[in-house]
Every structure is written in C-alpha cells, then in structure tokens.
C-alpha positions in Angstrom: 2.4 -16.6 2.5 3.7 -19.9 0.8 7.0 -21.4 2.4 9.1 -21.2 -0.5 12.4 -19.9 -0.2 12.7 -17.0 -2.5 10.1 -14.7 -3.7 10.2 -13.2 -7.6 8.6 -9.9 -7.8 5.6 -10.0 -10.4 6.8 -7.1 -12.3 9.9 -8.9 -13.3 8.5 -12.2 -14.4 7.5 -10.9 -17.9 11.1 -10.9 -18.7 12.3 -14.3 -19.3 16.2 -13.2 -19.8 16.1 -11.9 -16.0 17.0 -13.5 -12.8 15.2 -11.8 -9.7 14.1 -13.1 -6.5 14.1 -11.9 -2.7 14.6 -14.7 -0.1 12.8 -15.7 2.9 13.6 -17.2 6.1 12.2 -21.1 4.6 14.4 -23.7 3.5 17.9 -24.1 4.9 19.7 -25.8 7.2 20.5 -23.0 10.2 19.2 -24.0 13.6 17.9 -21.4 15.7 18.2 -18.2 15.8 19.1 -18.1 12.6 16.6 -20.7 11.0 16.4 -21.5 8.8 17.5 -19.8 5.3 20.2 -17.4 6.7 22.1 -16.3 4.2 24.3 -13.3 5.8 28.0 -14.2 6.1 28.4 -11.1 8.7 26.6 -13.5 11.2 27.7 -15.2 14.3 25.7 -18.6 12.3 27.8 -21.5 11.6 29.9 -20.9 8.5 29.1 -24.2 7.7 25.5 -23.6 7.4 25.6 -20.5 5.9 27.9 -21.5 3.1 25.3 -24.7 2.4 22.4 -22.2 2.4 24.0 -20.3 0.0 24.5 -23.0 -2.4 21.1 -24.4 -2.0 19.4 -20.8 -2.3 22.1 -19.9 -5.5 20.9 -23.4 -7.2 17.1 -22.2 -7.9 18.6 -20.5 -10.5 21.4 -22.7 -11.6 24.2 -20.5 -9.4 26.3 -20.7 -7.3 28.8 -18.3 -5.6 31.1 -17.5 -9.0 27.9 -16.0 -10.1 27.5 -13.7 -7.4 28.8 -10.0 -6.7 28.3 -8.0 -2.8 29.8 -6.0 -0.7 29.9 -5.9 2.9 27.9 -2.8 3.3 28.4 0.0 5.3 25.3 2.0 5.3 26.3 4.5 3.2 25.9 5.4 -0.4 28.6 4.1 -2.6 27.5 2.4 -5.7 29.9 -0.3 -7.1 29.8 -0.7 -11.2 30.4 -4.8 -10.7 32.0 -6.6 -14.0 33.5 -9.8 -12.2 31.8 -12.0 -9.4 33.4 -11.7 -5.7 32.8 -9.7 -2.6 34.5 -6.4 -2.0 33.5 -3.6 1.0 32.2 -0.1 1.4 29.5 -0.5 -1.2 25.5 -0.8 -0.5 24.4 -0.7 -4.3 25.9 -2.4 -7.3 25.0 -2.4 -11.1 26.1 -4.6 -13.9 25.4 -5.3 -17.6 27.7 -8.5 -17.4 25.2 -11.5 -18.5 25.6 -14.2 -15.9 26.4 -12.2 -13.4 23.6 -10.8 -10.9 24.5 -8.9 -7.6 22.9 -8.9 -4.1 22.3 -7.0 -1.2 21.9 -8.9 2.1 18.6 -7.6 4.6 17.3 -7.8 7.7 15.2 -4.7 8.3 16.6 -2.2 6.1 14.9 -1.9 2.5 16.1 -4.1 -0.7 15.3 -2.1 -4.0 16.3 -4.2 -7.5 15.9 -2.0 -10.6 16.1 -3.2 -14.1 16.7 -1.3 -17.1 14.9 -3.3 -19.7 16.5 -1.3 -22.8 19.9 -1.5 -21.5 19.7 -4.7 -19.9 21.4 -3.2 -16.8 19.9 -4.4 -13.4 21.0 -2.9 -9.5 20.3 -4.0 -6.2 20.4 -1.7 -3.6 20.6 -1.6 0.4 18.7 1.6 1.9 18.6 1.5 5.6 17.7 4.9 7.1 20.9 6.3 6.6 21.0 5.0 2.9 17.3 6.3 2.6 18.4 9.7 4.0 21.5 10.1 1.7 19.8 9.3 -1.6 21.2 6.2 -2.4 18.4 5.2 -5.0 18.9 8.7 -6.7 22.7 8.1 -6.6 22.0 4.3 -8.0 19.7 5.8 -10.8 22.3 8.6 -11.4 25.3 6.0 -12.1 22.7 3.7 -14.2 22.6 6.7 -16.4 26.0 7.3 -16.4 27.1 4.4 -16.7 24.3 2.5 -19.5 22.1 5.3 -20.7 19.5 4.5 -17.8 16.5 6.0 -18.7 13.1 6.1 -16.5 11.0 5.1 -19.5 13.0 2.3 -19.4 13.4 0.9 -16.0 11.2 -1.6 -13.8 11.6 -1.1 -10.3 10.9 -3.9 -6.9 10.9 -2.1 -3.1 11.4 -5.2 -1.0 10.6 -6.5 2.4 11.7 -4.2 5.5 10.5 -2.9 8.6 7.1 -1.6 8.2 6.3 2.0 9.1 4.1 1.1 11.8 7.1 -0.9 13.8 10.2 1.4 12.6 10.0 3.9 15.7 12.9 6.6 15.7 14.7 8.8 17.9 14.6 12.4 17.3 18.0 12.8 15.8 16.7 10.1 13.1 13.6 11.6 12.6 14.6 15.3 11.9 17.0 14.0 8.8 13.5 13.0 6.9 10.7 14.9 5.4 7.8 15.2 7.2 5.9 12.8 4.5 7.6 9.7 6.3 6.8 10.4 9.4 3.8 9.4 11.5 3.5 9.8 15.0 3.2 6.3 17.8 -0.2 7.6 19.5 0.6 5.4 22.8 4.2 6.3 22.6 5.1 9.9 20.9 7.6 8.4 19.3 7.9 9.1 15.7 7.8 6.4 12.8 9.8 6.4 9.7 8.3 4.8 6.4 11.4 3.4 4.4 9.3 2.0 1.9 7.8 5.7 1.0 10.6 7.4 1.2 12.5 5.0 -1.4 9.8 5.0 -3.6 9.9 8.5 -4.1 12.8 8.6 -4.9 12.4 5.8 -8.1 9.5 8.3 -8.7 11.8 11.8 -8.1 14.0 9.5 -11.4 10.7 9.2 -13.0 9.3 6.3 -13.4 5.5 5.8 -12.7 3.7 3.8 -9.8 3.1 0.9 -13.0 6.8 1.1 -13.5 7.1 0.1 -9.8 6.1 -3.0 -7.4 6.1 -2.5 -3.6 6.6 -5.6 -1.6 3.2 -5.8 0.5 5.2 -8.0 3.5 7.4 -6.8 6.5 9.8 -7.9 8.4 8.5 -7.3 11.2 4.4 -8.0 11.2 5.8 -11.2 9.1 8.8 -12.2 11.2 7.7 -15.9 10.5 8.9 -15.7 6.9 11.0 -13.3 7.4 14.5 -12.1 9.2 13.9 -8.9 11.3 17.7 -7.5 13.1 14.9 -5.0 15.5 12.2 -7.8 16.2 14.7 -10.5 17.2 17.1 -8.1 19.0 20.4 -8.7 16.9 19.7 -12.4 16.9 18.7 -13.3 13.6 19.9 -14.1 9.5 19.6 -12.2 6.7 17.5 -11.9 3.5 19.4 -12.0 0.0 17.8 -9.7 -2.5 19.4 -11.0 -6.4 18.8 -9.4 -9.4 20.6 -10.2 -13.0 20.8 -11.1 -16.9 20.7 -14.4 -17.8 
C-alpha cells in the first residue's frame, strides 16, 4: 500500500460532488506511539499534534474543522441527523444533506461504514464496533436515512472500511453468543472463537438492500496492516485513530 494519508474508496470516486476518504496512519506530525497521522482527540497524544494533524488531514480537501461534524462515541447505536459543524456525545453514526458539511467517525479497530444516497444527496458515516455491529447500527443508520431523506437501496453506494480482521478479532464467549453463527469461525490453536465485523456489517447494507455492486469492502486490516494503520488490540491501547469522512461538496 502507498503512504498517502487518506484513502478514497473507488466506488465513490465516480461522483465528483462527493468528499470521501478513510485515513491512514502516514503523514502527520505525532511521535510515537501515536505516529504519525493520529487524528483521535480522545487520546493521551499531544493536543498540539493532534490539532495540527487535523488541519493538515482536513486541508486535502480544502477543510478544516468548521466543516466537520462527530461525536464522541459511545459504542452504542444512536444516530445523530447533523445540520451544523461541531462535536456533540452519545452518537456513533451521523447523516447530513447540508452541502459543505461532511461528518466522521474516528477508528481504531472497530469498523467505519460511509453510505451515500446518490438520489438524495444524503451521505452517513458510521462507527460499528461489536457492540454497534450486534445492535444494528447500519440498519438503524439506513432506517433514519429513510426517514429522514427518502433513502432508498436503489439509491445508495455503500464503503466497509478498515478494522480488525476476522482472523485477529478473537472473542470471549459472552461476545460470541450475541452473533449469528455466520461470523463466527473457530482459532484452531486456541478454541477461541473469531468475530467477522466486516461480514456481519455487510449484511446488514445487504438486509437494506442494496447489492454486493452497490457495495465496496475495504480489502486492508488493522491489524495484518498495522504499518498503515492504527490498531487499539494490536498496540495494546497505545495507539491513534483513523478518521473516516464522507460529504457533499
């Protein structure tokens, strides 16, 4: 992989009006553990750097931060309707229609999903983590999309980002048992079983339907490609986050 700093999924870049992108771990200024493109704020990093990495990630586009809507997320399954940049709390997915404004979800293992609704000119970016997965938070997404614009399958285009791969997300019992059977495979050398995130949020863009050309699966991990990328299991707590953007021009 290239050492760029940001990533745009290919089924996005037929749409010239859309900004979309999912960053790597290349191109800022934190020092290590955090090097060098962290761009979490819930970090023990030096604000400093953070902020500066920010800026420098934002400007590829022509951004900066009063472009930008988050939420410190909880892991849960909230879905914020954003009409005005900032940063608010309890949400993991947000959705706009507001030209010039794209939202973000910040990653480090867990699963970024960016959805755009080409007839409605709606986009969302999502957080799933296991508990996010478990709870339905792409359904839920989908669901207020609909709600909300007149989100239709037919009309949405779908990115599953980087995240843990299923062959390095091991799970306790109590995790395991809260997912179909279809995500699980078993650790021969441990018995331990492993949870694919990137499955089990695909079917749910697919339970919405839309069609495996209506969606692109990020073919990196976290983990098996920690050099470009931040992994929160790999590097034991010590590490930045990914920023997953997705927006009308």
């Amino acid at each position: 992989m290239q050492t760029a700093s940001f990533r745009t999924p290919s089924i996005f870049t037929p749409f010239l009006n859309l900004i979309a992108a999912e960053s790597t771990r290349h191109g800022g200024v934190s020092q290590p553990p955090y090097s060098s493109m962290n761009l979490g704020i819930n970090t023990d990093d030096e604000p400093a750097n953070v902020a500066e990495n920010r800026r420098l990630w934002l400007a590829n586009w022509q951004l900066d931060e009063s472009n930008l809507a988050s939420s410190y997320q909880v892991h849960g399954t909230a879905v914020q309707v954003a009409t005005a940049a900032g940063r608010t709390t309890g949400y993991d997915a947000l959705i706009t229609n507001v030209p010039g404004l794209v939202v973000g979800v910040t990653v480090a293992d867990c699963t970024p999903i960016l959805v755009y609704d080409v007839r409605n000119r709606a986009v969302a970016a999502i957080h799933a983590g296991w508990r996010g997965t478990v709870g339905g938070i792409v359904t839920k997404t989908l669901g207020m999309m609909q709600e909300t614009y007149g989100t239709t399958s037919a009309d949405c285009r779908a990115y599953v980002g980087t995240c843990i791969d299923a062959c390095s997300f091991e799970v306790g019992h109590e995790v395991a048992t809260q997912f179909n059977e279809n995500y699980i495979t078993t650790n021969p050398s441990t018995g331990k079983s492993m949870v694919d995130l990137k499955q089990a949020n695909t079917d749910q863009l697919r339970d919405f339907g839309l069609s495996d050309t209506q969606i692109e699966l990020s073919p990196y991990s976290t983990v098996l490609n920690n050099t470009d990328y931040f992994s929160h299991r790999l590097e034991q707590g010590f590490t930045g986050r990914m920023l997953a953007i997705i927006g009308i021009r």
